[in-house]
VOZA-322431 format. One record per residue (C-alpha): residue in one letter; x, y, z. Coordinates in steps of 0.5 Angstrom, whole numbers, padded with zeros to 4 digits, always signed. Each point is the difference from the previous one (the first is absolute). Layout:
! VOZA-322431
aXYZ;...
***
This chain:
! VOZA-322431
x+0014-0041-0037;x+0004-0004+0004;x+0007+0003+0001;x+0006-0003-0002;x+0006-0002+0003;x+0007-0003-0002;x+0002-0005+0005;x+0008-0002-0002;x+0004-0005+0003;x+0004-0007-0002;x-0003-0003+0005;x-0006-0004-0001;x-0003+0001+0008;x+0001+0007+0001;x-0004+0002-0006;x-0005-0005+0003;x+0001+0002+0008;x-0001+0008-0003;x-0006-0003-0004;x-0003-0002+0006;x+0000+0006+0005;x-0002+0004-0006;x-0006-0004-0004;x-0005+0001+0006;x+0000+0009-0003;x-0002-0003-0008;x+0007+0002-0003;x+0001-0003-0007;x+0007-0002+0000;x+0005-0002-0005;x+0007-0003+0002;x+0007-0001-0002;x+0005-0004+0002;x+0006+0005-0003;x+0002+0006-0001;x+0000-0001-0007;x-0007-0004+0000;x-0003+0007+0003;x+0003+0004-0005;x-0003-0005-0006;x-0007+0001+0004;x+0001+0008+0000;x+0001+0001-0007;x-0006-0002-0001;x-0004+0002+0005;x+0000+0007+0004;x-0006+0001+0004;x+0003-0004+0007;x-0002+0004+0006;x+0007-0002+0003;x+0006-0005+0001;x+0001-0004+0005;x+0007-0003-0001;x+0006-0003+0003;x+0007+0002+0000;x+0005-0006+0000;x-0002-0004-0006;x+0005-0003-0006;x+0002+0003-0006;x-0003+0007+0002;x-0001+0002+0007;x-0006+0004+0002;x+0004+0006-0001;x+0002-0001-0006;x-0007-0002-0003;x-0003+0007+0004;x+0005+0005-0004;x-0001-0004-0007;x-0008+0000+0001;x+0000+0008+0002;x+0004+0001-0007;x-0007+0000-0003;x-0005+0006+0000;x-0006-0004+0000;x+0003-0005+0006;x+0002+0007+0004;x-0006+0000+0004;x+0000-0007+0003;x+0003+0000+0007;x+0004-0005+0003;x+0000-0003+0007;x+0007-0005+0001;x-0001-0006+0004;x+0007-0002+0003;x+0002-0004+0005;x+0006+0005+0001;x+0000+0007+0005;x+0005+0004-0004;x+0003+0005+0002;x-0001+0007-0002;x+0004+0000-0006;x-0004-0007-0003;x-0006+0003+0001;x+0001+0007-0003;x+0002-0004-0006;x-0007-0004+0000;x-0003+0006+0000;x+0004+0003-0005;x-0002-0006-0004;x-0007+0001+0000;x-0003-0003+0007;x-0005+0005+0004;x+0001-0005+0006;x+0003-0006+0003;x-0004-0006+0003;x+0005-0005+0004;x+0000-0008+0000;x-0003-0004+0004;x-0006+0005-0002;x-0005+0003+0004;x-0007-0002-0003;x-0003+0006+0003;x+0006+0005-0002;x-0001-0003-0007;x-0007+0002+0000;x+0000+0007+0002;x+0006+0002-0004;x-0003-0004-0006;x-0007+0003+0002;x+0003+0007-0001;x+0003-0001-0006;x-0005-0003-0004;x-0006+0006+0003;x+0005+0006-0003;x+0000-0005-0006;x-0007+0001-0001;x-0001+0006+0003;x+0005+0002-0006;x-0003-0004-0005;x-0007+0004+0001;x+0003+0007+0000;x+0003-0003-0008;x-0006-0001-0001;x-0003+0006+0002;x+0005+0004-0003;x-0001-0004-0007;x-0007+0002+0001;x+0002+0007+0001;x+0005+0000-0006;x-0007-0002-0005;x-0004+0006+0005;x+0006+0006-0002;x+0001-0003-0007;x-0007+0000-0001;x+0000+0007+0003;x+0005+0003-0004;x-0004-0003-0006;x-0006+0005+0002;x+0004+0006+0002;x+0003-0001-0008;x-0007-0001-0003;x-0003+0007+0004;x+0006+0005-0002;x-0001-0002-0007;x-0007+0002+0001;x+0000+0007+0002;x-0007+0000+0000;x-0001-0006+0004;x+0005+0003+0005;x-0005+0007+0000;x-0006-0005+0001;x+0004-0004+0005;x+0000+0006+0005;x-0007+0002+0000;x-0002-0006+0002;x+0005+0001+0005;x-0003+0007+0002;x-0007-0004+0000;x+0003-0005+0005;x+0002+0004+0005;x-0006+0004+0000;x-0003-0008+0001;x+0005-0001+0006;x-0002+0007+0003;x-0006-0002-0001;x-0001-0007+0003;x+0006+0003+0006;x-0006+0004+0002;x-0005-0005+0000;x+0005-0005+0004;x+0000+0006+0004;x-0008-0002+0001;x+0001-0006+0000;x-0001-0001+0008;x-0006+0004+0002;x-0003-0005-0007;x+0003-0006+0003;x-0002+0001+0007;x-0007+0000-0002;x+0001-0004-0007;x+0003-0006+0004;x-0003+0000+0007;x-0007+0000-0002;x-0001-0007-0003;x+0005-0002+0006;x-0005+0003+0005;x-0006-0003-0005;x+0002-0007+0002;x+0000+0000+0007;x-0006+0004+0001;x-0004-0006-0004;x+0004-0006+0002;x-0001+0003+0006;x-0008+0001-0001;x+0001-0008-0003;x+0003-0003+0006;x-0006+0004+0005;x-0004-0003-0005;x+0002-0007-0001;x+0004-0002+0007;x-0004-0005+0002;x+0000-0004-0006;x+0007+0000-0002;x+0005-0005+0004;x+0006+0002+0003;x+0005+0001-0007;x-0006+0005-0003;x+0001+0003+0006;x+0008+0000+0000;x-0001+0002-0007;x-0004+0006+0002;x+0005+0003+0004;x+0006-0002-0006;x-0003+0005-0004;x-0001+0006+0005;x+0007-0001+0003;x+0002+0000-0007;x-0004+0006-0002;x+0002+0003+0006;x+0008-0001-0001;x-0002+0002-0008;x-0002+0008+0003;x+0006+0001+0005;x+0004-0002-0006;x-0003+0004-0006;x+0000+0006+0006;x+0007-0001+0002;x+0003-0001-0007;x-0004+0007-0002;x+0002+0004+0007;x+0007-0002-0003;x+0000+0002-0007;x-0004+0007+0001;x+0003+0005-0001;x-0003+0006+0000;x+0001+0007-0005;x-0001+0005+0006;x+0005+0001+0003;x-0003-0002+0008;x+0001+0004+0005;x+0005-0001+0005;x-0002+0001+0008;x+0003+0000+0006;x-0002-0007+0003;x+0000-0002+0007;x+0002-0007+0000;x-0001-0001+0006;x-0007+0000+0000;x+0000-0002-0007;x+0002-0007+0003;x-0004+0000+0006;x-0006+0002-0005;x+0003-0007-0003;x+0000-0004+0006;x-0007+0002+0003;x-0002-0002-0009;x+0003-0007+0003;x-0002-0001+0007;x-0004-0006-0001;x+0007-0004-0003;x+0004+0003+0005;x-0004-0002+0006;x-0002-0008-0004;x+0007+0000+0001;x+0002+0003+0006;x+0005+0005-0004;x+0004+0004+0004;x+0002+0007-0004;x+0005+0004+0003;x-0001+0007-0004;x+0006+0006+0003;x-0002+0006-0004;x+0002+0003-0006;x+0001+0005-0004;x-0004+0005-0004;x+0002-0002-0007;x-0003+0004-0007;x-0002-0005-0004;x-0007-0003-0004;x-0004-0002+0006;x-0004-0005-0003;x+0006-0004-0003;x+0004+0001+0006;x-0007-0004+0004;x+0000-0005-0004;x+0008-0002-0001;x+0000+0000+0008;x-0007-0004-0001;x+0003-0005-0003;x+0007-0002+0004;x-0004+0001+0006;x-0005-0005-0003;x+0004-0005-0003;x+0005+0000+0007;x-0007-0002+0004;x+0000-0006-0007;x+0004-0002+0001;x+0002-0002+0007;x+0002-0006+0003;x-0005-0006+0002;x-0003+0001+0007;x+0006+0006+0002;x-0004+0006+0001;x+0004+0006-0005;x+0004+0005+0002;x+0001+0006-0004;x+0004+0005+0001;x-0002+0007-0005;x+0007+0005+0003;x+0003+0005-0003;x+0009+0001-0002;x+0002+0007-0003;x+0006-0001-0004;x+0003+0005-0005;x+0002-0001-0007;x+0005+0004-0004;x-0001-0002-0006;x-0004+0007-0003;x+0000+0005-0006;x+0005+0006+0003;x+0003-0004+0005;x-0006+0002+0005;x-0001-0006+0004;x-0007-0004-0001;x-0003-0002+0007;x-0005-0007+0000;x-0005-0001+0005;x+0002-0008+0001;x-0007-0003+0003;x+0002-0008+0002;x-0006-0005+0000;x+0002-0006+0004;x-0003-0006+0001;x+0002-0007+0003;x-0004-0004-0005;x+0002-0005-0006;x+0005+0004-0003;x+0003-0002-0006;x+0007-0002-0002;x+0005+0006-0001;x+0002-0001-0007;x-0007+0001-0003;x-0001+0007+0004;x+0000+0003-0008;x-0005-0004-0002;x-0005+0000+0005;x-0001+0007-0004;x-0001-0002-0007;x-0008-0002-0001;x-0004-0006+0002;x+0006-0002+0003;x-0002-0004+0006;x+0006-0004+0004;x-0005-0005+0005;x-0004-0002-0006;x+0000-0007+0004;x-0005+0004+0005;x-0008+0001-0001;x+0000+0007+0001;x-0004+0005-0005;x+0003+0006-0004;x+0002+0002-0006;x+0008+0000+0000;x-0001+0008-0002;x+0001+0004+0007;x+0008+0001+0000;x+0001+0001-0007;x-0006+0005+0002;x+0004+0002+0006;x+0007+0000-0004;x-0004+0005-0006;x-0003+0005+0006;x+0007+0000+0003;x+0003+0002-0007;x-0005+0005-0002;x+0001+0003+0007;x+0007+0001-0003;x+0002-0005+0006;x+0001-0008+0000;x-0002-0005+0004;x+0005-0007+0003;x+0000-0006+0004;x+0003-0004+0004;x-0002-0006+0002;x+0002-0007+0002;x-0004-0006-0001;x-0005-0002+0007;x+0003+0006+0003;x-0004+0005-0002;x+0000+0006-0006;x+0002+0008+0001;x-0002+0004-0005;x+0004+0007-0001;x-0004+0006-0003;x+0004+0005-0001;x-0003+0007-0003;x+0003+0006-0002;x-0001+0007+0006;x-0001+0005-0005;x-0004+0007-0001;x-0007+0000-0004;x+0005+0005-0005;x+0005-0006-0001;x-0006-0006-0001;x-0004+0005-0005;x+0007+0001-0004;x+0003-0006+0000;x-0005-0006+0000;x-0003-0005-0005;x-0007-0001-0001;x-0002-0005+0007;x-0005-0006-0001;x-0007+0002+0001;x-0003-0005+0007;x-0007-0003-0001;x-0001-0001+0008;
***
């Protein structure tokens, strides 16, 4: 539905020049060429997005048809924009917007000011107009409803039955909660099979029919590898995100400095194709899952090493920052071991800092590089069931610095306090 709007003027060439600047955003318009015309059209049609109107008109000024077109309920809802050629002063302008005005546009107007207010205007409209809908649509759902509560208290017996169903149906809830749970060791073999089926038979087709298909067979070939490929690493990431485990596993005192040296060895033919230099000061013993602690400093260091800069070898820096945090049950202060990744690759602007954590969420979508868009959501998931939190800072061509910040607690506190963790299939 193109949106309406009420243009009112006694002058023939600003209702054309108001037209004009408008026309190219699709708006359907109605004019008038006074005040008492405006208020003839209104009395038959309501359902205006808004009112552009000028102020100095004969007979009734701008104000005047304001205050008289606001008197009506259904007109109340219509915002008014004032064209005038004059600066009020303070007193005028409360008064235009006593009379109804949410705003004033000054002569000779600018097209891209009238655009950008009208722009505003028009999009709450709409956005208005939806959410009646909806609400119509929510009046019919709860009438409905009500109609359906009164039919069940009727009926007693219908009310009983009601709630066996209900005993029946969460005893199904329980039981398909028990099933999700082992969903993923199913799924891993369930959905990666036939992946690993595919490539092991295109593979046996391209051994066996690379010398007779041209060069696309040959690029087709190696299309549905790299897709299968990607289609393992994604059902793999996804069910490594979303498993959780029913036992409560156990935490252990992790060395992470060798944990990350046992990372940097697993990695040690990317670093050295692209010359890394990896600077890695000592850190702490920490209690914690060694398996997920493996793989979310796995992936900052892998996607530090990602995605670095064209010909610039990368620098990475894996550093430790201790810092107290007040804020703990009791007023006993919780202490955090902050562990910095630093690199000097891409980077990434700082306003998307919360959004990189969030899943297939991948910035530099513009650069040919592999991966699923998972690793920092699963970094952010890890951190969290460590009861600790994860953070960037980052500017774009500059580099990244993530920021893990995990708890330094007894084997007692994790035991009393922590959550179920993800369980890491590495």
């Amino acid at each position: 539905m193109q949106p309406k709007i009420l243009l009112v003027d006694d002058r023939e060439d600003n209702l054309l020049s108001i037209e004009s600047i408008l026309e190219p955003n699709g708006y359907h318009f109605v004019k008038a060429r006074s005040g008492r015309e405006a208020l003839k059209i209104l009395l038959t049609e309501f359902d205006f997005a808004m009112i552009l109107m000028d102020v100095k008109m004969p007979n009734l000024n701008g104000f005047e048809t304001a205050s008289l077109i606001y008197e009506r309920d259904k007109l109340k809802h219509i915002p008014t924009i004032f064209i005038t050629a004059n600066n009020f002063g303070d007193e005028n302008m409360y008064k235009g917007y006593q009379a109804g005005a949410v705003d004033y546009i000054f002569k000779p107007i600018n097209p891209d000011v009238l655009r950008a207010k009208v722009t505003v205007l028009v999009d709450l409209y709409q956005k208005t107009h939806k959410l009646k809908v909806q609400e119509q649509k929510l009046i019919a759902i709860n009438r409905s409803l009500e109609n359906e509560v009164k039919e069940r208290i009727a009926s007693e017996e219908k009310v009983k039955q009601l709630n066996q169903e209900l005993l029946v149906n969460i005893e199904r809830l329980q039981s398909v909660n028990k099933e999700l749970d082992r969903f993923a060791f199913m799924a891993s073999h369930d959905l990666q099979e036939p992946l690993r089926k595919i490539r092991l038979f295109a593979n046996k087709l391209f051994v066996k029919y690379k010398d007779v298909v041209d060069d696309g067979g040959k690029a087709d070939f190696e299309r549905i590898q790299k897709s299968a490929e990607h289609m393992q690493s994604l059902i793999r990431d996804i069910l490594t995100f979303s498993k959780i485990s029913e036992d409560m596993q156990e935490f252990t005192s992790t060395d992470i400095t060798s944990t990350i040296k046992d990372i940097l060895t697993e990695l040690d033919d990317e670093i050295k194709t692209k010359q890394a230099q990896i600077t890695l000061d000592k850190l702490p013993m920490l209690h914690g899952n060694p398996g997920l602690i493996r793989l979310l400093f796995h992936n900052l260091i892998n996607n530090a090493l990602k995605y670095s800069k064209t010909n610039v070898p990368p620098e990475i820096s894996i550093r430790v920052d201790n810092q107290t945090n007040g804020q703990h049950a009791g007023d006993i202060p919780q202490k955090y071991c902050r562990i910095l990744v630093q690199d000097n690759g891409m980077g990434f602007d700082q306003k998307y800092a919360e959004e990189v954590f969030g899943m297939f969420k991948r910035l530099h979508t513009e650069v040919k590089l592999e991966g699923t868009g998972i690793g920092l959501a699963l970094c952010k998931k890890i951190a969290e069931h460590h009861k600790g939190h994860i953070s960037a800072l980052s500017k774009t061509g500059e580099g990244s610095t993530f920021i893990v910040s995990l708890p330094i607690e007894s084997k007692e506190e994790f035991q009393r306090e922590r959550s179920p963790v993800v369980t890491a299939s590495l």
